[in-house]
VEXDREN-2710 file (C-alpha; in Angstrom, 1 decimal):
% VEXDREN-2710
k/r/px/py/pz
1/UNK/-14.4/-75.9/-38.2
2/UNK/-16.3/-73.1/-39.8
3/UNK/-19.8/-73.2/-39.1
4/UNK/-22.0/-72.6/-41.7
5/UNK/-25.5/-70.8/-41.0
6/UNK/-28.7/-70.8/-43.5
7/UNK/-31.6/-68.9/-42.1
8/UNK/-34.9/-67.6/-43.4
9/UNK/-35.2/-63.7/-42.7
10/UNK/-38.3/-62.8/-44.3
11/UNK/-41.2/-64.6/-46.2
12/UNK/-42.3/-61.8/-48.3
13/UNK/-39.8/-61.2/-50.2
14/UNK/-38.0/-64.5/-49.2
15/UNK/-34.9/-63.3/-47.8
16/UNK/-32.0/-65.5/-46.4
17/UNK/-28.8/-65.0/-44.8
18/UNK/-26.0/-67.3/-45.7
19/UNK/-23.3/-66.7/-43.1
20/UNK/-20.3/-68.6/-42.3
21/UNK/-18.0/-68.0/-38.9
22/UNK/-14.6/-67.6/-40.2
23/UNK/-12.8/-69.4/-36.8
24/UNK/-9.4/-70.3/-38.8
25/UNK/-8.2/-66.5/-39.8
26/UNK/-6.0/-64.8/-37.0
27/UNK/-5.1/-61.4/-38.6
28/UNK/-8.1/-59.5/-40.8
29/UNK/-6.0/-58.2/-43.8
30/UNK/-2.9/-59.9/-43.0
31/UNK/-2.3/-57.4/-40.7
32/UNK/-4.9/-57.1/-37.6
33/UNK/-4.9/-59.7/-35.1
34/UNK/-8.6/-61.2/-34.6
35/UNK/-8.8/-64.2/-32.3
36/UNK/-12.5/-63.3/-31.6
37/UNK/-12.8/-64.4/-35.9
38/UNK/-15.2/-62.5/-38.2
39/UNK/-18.3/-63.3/-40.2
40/UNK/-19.4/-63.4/-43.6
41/UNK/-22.5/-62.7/-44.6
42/UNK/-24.4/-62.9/-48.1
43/UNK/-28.1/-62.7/-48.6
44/UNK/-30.4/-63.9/-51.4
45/UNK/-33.9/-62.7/-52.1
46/UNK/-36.3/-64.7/-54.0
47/UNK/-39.6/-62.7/-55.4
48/UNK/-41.5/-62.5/-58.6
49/UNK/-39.8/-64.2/-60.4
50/UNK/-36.7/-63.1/-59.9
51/UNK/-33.7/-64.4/-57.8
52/UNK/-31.4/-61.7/-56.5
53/UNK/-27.7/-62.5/-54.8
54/UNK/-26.3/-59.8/-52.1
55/UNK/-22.2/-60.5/-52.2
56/UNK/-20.5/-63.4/-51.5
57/UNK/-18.0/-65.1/-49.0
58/UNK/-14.2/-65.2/-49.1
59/UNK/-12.3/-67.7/-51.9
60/UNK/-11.7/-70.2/-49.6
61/UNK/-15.1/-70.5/-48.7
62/UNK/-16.0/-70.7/-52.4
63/UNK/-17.1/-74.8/-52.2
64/UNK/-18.8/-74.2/-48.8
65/UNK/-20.9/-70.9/-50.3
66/UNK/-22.2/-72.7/-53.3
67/UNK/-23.5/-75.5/-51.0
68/UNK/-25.2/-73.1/-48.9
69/UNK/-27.0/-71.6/-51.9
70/UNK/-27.8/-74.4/-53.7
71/UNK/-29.7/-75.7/-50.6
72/UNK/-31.8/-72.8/-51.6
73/UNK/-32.0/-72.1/-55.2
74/UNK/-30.7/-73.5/-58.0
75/UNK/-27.3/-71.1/-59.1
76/UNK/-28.5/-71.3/-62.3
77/UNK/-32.0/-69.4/-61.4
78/UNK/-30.1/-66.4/-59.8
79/UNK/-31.4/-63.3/-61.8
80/UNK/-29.1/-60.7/-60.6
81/UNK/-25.7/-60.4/-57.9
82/UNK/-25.1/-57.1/-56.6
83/UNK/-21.7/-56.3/-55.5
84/UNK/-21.3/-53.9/-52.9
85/UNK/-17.7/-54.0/-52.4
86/UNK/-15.1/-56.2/-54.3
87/UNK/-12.7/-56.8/-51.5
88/UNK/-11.9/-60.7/-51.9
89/UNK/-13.5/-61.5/-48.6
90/UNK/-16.8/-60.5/-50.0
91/UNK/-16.6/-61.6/-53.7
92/UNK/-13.7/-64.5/-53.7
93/UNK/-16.5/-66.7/-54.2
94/UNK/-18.3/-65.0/-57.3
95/UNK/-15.9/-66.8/-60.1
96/UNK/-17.6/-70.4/-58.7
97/UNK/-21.0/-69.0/-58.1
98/UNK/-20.8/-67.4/-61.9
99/UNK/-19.4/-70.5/-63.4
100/UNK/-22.5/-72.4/-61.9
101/UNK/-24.9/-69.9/-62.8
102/UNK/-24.1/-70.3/-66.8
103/UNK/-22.9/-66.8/-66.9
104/UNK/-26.3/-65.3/-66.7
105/UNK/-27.0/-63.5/-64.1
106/UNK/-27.0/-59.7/-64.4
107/UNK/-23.8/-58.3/-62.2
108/UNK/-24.7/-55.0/-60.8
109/UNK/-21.9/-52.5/-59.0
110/UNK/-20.5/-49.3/-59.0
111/UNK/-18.4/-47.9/-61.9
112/UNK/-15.6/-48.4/-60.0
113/UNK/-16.6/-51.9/-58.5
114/UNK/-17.1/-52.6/-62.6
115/UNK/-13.2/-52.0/-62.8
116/UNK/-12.2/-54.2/-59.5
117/UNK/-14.2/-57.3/-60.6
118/UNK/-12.2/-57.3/-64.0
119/UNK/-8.9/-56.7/-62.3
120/UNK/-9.5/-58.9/-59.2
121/UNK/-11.4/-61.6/-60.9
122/UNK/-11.6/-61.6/-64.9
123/UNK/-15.3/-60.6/-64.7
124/UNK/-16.6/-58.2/-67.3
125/UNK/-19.6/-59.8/-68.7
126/UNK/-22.5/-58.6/-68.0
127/UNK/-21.7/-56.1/-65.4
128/UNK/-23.8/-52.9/-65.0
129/UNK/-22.6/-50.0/-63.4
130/UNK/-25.3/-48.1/-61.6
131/UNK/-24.6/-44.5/-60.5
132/UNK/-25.4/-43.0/-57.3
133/UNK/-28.9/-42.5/-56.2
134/UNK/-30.2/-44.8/-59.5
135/UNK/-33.4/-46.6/-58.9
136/UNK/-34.1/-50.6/-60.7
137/UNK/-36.8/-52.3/-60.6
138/UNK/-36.3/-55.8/-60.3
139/UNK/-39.4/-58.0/-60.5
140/UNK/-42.0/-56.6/-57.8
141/UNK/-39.3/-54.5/-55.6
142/UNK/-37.4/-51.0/-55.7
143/UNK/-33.4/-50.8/-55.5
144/UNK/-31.7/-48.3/-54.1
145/UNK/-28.4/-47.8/-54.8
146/UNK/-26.7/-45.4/-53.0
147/UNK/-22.6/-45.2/-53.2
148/UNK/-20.6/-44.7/-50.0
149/UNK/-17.1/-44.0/-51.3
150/UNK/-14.2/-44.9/-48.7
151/UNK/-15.9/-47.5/-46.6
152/UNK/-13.9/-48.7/-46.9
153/UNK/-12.9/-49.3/-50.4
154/UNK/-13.9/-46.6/-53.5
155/UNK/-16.0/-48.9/-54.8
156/UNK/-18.7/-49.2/-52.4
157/UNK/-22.3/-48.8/-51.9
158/UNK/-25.5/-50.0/-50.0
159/UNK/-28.4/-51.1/-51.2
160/UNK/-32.0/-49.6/-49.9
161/UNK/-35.0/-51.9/-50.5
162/UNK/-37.4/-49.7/-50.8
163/UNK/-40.7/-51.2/-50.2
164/UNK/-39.1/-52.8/-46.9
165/UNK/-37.2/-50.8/-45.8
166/UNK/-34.1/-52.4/-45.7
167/UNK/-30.6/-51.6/-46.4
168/UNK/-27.9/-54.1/-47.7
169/UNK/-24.7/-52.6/-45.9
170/UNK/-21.7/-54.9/-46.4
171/UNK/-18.5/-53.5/-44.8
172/UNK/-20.7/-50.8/-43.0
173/UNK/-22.1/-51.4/-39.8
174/UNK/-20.5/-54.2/-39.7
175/UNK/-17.7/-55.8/-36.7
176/UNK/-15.7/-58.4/-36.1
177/UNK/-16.1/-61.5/-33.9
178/UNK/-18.4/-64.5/-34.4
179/UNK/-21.5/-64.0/-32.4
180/UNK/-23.6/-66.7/-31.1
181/UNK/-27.0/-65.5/-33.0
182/UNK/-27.2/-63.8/-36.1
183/UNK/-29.3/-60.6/-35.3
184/UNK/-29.1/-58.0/-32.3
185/UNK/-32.4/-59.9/-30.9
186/UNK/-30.8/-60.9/-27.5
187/UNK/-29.0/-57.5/-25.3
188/UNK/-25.9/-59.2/-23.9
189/UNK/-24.8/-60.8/-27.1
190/UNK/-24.9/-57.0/-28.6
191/UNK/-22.9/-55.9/-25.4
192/UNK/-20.6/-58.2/-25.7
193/UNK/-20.3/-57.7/-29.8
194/UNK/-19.7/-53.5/-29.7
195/UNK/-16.3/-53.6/-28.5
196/UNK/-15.3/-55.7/-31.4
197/UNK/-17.6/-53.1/-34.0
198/UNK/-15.3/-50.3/-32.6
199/UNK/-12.0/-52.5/-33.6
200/UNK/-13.3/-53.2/-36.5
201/UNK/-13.9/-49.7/-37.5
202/UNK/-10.9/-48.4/-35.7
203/UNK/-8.4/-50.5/-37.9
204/UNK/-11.0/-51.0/-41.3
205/UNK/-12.3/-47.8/-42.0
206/UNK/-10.4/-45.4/-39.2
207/UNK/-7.7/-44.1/-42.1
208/UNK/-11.3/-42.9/-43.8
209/UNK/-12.6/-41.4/-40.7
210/UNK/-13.6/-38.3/-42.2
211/UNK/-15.5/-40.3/-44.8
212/UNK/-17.2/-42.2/-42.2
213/UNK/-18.8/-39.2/-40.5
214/UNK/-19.2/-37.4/-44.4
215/UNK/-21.5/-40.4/-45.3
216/UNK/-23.2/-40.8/-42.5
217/UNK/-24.7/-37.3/-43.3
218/UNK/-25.5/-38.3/-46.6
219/UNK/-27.6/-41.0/-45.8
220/UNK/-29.4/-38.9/-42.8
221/UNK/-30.3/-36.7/-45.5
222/UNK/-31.3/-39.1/-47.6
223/UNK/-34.2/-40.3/-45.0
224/UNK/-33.8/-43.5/-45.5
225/UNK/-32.2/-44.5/-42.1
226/UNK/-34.8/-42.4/-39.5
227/UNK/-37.3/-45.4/-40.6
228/UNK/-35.1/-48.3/-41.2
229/UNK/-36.8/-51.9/-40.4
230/UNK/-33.6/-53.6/-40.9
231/UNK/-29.8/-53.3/-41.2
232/UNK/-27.8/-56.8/-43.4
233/UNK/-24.0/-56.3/-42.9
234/UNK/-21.5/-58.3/-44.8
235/UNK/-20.3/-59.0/-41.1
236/UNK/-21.5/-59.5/-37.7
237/UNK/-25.3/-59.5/-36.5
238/UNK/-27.9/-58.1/-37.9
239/UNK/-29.7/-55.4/-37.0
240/UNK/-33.3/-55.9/-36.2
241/UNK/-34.9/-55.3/-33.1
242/UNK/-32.9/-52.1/-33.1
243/UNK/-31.1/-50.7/-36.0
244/UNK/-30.7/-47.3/-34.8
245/UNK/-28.4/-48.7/-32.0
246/UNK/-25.3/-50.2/-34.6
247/UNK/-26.1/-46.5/-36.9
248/UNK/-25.6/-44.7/-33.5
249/UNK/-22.5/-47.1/-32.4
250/UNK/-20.9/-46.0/-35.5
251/UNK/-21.4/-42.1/-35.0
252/UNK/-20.2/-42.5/-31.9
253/UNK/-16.9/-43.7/-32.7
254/UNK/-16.6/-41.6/-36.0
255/UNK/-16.9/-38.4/-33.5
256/UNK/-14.4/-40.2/-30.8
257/UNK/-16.9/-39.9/-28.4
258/UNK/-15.3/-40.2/-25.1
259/UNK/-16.6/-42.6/-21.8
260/UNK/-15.9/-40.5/-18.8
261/UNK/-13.1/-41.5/-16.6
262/UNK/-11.5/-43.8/-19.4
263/UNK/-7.8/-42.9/-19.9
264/UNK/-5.9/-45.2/-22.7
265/UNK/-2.2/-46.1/-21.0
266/UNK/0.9/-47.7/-23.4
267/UNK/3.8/-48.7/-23.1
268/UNK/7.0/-50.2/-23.6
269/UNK/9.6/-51.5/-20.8
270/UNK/12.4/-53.5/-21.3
271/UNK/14.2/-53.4/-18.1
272/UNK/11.3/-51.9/-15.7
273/UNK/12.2/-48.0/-15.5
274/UNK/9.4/-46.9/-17.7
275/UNK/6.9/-49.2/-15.8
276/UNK/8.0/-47.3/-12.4
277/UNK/7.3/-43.9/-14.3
278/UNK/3.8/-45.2/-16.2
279/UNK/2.9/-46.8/-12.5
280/UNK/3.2/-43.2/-10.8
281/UNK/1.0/-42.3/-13.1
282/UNK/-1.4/-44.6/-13.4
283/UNK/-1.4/-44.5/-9.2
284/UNK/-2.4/-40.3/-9.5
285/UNK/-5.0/-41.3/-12.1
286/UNK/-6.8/-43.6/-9.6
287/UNK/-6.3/-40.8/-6.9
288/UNK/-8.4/-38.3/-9.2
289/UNK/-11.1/-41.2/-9.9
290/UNK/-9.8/-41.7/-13.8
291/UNK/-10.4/-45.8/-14.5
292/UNK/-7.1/-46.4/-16.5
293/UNK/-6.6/-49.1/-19.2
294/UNK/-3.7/-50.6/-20.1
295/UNK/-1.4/-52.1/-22.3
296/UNK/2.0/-53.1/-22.0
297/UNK/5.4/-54.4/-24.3
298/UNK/7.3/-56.1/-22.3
299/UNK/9.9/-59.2/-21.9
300/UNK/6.7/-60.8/-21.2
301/UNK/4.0/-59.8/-23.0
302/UNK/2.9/-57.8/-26.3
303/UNK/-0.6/-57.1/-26.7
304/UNK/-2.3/-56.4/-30.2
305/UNK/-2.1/-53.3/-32.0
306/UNK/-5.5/-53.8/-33.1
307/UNK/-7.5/-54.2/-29.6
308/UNK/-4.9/-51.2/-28.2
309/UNK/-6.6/-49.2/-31.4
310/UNK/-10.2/-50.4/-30.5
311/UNK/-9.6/-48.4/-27.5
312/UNK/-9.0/-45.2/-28.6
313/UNK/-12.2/-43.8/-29.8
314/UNK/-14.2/-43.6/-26.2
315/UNK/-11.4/-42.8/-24.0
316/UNK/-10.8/-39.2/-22.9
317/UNK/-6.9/-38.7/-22.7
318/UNK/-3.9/-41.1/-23.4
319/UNK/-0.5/-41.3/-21.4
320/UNK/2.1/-43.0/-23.7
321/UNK/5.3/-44.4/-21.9
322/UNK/8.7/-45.1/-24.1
323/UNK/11.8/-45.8/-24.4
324/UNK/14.9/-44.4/-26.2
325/UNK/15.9/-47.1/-28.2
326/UNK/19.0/-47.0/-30.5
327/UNK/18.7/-43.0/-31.0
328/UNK/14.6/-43.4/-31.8
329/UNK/11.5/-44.9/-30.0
330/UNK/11.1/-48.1/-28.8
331/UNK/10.1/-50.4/-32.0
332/UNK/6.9/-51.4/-30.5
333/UNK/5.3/-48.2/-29.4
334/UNK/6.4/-46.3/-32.8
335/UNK/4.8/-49.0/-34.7
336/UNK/1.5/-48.6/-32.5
337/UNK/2.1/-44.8/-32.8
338/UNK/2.4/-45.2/-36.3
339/UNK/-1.2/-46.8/-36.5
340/UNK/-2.8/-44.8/-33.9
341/UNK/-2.2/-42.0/-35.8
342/UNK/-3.3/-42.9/-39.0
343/UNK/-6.5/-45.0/-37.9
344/UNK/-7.3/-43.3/-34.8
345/UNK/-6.6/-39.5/-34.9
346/UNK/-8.8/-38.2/-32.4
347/UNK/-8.5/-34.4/-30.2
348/UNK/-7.6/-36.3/-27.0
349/UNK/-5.2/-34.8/-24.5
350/UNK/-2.1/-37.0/-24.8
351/UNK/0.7/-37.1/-21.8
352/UNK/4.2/-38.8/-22.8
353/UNK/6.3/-40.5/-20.1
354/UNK/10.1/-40.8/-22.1
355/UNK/13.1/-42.8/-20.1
356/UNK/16.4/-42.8/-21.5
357/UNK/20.0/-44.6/-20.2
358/UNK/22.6/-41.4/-21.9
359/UNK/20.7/-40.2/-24.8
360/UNK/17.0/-38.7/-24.2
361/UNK/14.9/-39.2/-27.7
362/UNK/11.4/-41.0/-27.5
363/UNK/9.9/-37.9/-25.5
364/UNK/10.8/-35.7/-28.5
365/UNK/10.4/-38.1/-31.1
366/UNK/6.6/-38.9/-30.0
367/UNK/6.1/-35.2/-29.1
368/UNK/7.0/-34.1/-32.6
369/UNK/4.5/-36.8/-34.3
370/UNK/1.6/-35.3/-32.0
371/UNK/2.1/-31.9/-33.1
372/UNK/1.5/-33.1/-36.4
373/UNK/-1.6/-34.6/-35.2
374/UNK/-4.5/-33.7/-34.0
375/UNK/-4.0/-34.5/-30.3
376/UNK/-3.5/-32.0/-28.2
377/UNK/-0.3/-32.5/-26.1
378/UNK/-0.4/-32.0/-22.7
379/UNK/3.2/-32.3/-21.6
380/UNK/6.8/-34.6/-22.1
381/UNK/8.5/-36.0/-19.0
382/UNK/11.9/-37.4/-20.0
383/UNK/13.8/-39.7/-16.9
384/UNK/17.4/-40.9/-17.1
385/UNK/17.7/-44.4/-15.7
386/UNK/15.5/-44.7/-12.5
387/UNK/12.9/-42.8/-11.9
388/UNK/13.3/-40.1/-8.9
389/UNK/11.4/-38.7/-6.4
390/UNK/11.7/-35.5/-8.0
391/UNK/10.7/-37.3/-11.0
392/UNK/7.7/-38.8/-9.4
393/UNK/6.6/-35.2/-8.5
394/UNK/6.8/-33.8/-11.7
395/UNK/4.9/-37.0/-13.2
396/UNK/1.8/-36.6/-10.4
397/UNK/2.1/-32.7/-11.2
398/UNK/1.8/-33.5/-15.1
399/UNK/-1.2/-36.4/-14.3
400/UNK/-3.2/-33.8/-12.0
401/UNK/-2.4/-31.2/-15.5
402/UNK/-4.0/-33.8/-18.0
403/UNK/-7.1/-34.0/-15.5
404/UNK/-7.3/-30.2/-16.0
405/UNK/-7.7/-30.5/-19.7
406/UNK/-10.4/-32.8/-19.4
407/UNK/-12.5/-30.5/-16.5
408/UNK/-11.7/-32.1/-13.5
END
C-alpha cells in the first residue's frame, strides 16, 4: 500500500513536501524494471498571502494527492502551480487539483510545457509561459526560472528561490527507490540510495547525456548551485545536509567516471560454452586484481536491463560474451546492447567473447555496433563449440590486453 508522507520543511516560507512511495509500479516507463519503487514528490509553499503548488503526483495517485493537500490548504486558496515538467507521473494529478481549485490558480511553465499541458491534459487556461532566466515575484519571494531542456523532457525547468536559496528540481537529481526518510540527513540511507540515482539517470536521462553535462555548466555559471541550502526533487530524498553530494553524483555519472578495478561482465549462455569462455576470463581478471561484476542470460536466470545499465557509468572496461543465434546475436545481449548504447555510451575499453556451433556472427555483429560507438574496442575472440586450451590462451592474452588499456 502506498504510503503517503506530509512533512513541514521550512517555517518561513512554509514549505511542505507531499510525497507518496509508489510500491505497486514494477517497470518506470513501461519499460525499466524497478522493484526498489520510486517516489513522487510535490511541494507547496504558503507565504504572504500567497499559496504556491510545485508539480504534482501520478494520475492514479490523483484522489490520494488531493487528500494530502487539502490536509494543508484549502485547493481553492492555491495562488499559483508551477509545472516543471509535464510528464504524467508529475502532473496526472493537476486535472483533479484544478477542478478543485475553481480554475483559479495561475499555471506557470515553459513555452513548451504550455503546449504538453494542452495536449496531455486539456489545460490552457490560465497558463503563463515564462522564458528562461525570467524573474516573478510572487507575494514576498523571488522565482527563478531557469529551463533545462532534455532532462529529460524539452519542456523542463527548475525553479531557484532566491531569497532561500533553494532550487525546485523535479526529474533532476532525482533517483529511484523508496527511501526510508525523506532527506539525505542520515549517511547509510544516502549510500544505500546512489546506486539507484545512477539507474535512474542511466535509463531516464542517459539518451540526453550530453545534455546532462551541457546543463550542468549552465547552472555552475549561473551561481546559483556553489551556495545552494537545499535541493527538492520530484523523486527520491532531498537534499539538505549536503546538496553538493547528489550535484556531484550526477557529474560523476554524466562524465562516466570510472571506480578502479570495476569491470562490467555480460552475457548470454544457452548451453554453457560461452560461460566456459566468460569464466576464463573473469578467472584472469581476478589474477590482475580487477573486481568483476556480473550478469548473466541464461536457462535460469535473466537479470534487468536496467540495473545491468546502472552499472555502466563507474566501471572501467566491459567484456561482453554472446552467442551466434540464428545468423545474428543472441536476443538478449543485442537488446541490452541496443540500450547500452543508446543510454550509456561511455569511452570504456570493451572485450567481446563470441561462441558459435557452424556459423561465427555475434563477435562481428557486436564489434561492428562498437565502432559505431564511442567505446573503444579492445579485441574479438570468436570459439566454435567448446572452448580450447588454445582458446583459453588467447582469451587470458586478450584479458591481460584490456588491463593494458586501462594502465595496469
Amino acid at each position: 500500500m502506498p504510503k503517503v508522507w506530509i512533512e513541514k520543511l521550512l517555517d518561513e516560507p512554509e514549505l511542505y513536501l507531499l510525497r507518496i512511495d509508489d510500491d505497486q509500479v514494477k517497470y518506470f516507463e513501461a519499460t525499466w524494471d524497478i522493484p526498489e519503487g520510486i517516489t513522487y514528490n510535490a511541494y507547496l509553499m504558503k507565504s504572504d498571502n500567497v499559496v504556491v503548488l510545485f508539480d504534482a503526483w501520478k494520475k492514479d495517485y490523483a484522489d490520494k494527492f488531493l487528500e494530502a493537500l487539502s490536509s494543508i490548504v484549502d485547493p481553492k486558496d492555491i495562488t499559483h502551480i508551477i509545472v516543471h515538467h509535464t510528464e504524467p507521473d508529475h502532473s496526472g494529478a493537476l486535472p483533479k487539483v484544478l477542478e478543485a481549485n475553481g480554475y483559479k490558480a495561475k499555471i506557470i511553465g515553459t513555452a513548451f510545457a504550455k503546449r504538453l499541458l494542452e495536449s496531455l491534459h486539456g489545460i490552457k487556461e490560465n497558463v503563463r509561459a515564462v522564458k528562461d532566466g525570467e524573474e516573478l515575484k510572487i507575494g514576498n519571494r523571488t522565482l527563478k526560472f531557469i529551463a533545462l531542456p532534455w532532462l529529460h523532457w524539452p519542456d523542463t525547468m527548475i525553479t531557484y528561490l532566491v531569497e532561500d536559496k533553494i532550487i525546485f528540481s523535479c526529474d533532476a537529481w532525482g533517483g529511484y527507490s523508496i527511501p526510508e526518510r525523506v532527506d539525505d540527513s542520515d549517511e547509510g540511507v544516502v549510500e544505500r540510495y546512489l546506486p539507484h540515482v545512477t539507474k535512474y539517470i542511466v535509463t531516464v536521462i542517459g539518451h540526453y547525456r550530453k545534455y546532462l553535462l551541457e546543463n550542468a555548466e549552465k547552472i555552475k555559471n549561473l551561481g546559483i548551485v556553489d551556495d545552494v541550502k537545499m535541493i527538492l526533487p520530484g523523486h527520491g530524498l532531498i537534499w539538505h545536509k549536503n546538496p553538493q553530494k547528489i550535484l556531484q553524483h550526477y557529474a560523476n555519472v554524466g562524465l562516466g567516471a570510472s571506480k578502479k578495478g570495476k569491470i562490467l561482465v555480460i552475457y548470454d549462455s544457452m548451453y554453457g560454452f560461452v560461460e566456459r569462455s566468460v569464466e576464463i576470463a573473469v578467472d584472469e581478471l581476478k589474477k590482475l586484481g580487477f573486481e568483476p561484476v556480473v550478469y548473466r542470460f541464461t536457462d535460469k536466470e535473466a537479470l534487468a536491463v536496467s540495473d545491468i545499465l546502472g552499472d555502466v557509468p563507474d566501471s572501467e572496461a566491459l567484456i561482453i560474451g554472446a552467442s551466434t543465434y540464428e545468423a545474428n546475436v543472441h536476443p538478449r545481449i543485442r537488446h541490452t546492447l541496443y540500450e547500452l548504447l543508446d543510454k550509456a555510451n561511455y569511452e570504456k575499453p570493451v572485450l567481446v567473447l563470441g561462441t558459435f556451433g557452424w556459423a561465427g556472427v555475434a563477435g562481428r555483429e557486436i564489434e561492428a555496433l562498437l565502432k559505431k560507438s564511442k567505446f573503444d574496442h579492445v579485441g574479438t575472440i570468436e570459439v566454435k563449440g567448446r572452448t580450447t586450451d588454445e582458446d583459453e590462451a588467447k582469451i587470458r592474452e586478450e584479458v591481460r590486453e584490456l588491463a593494458k588499456r586501462l594502465g595496469r
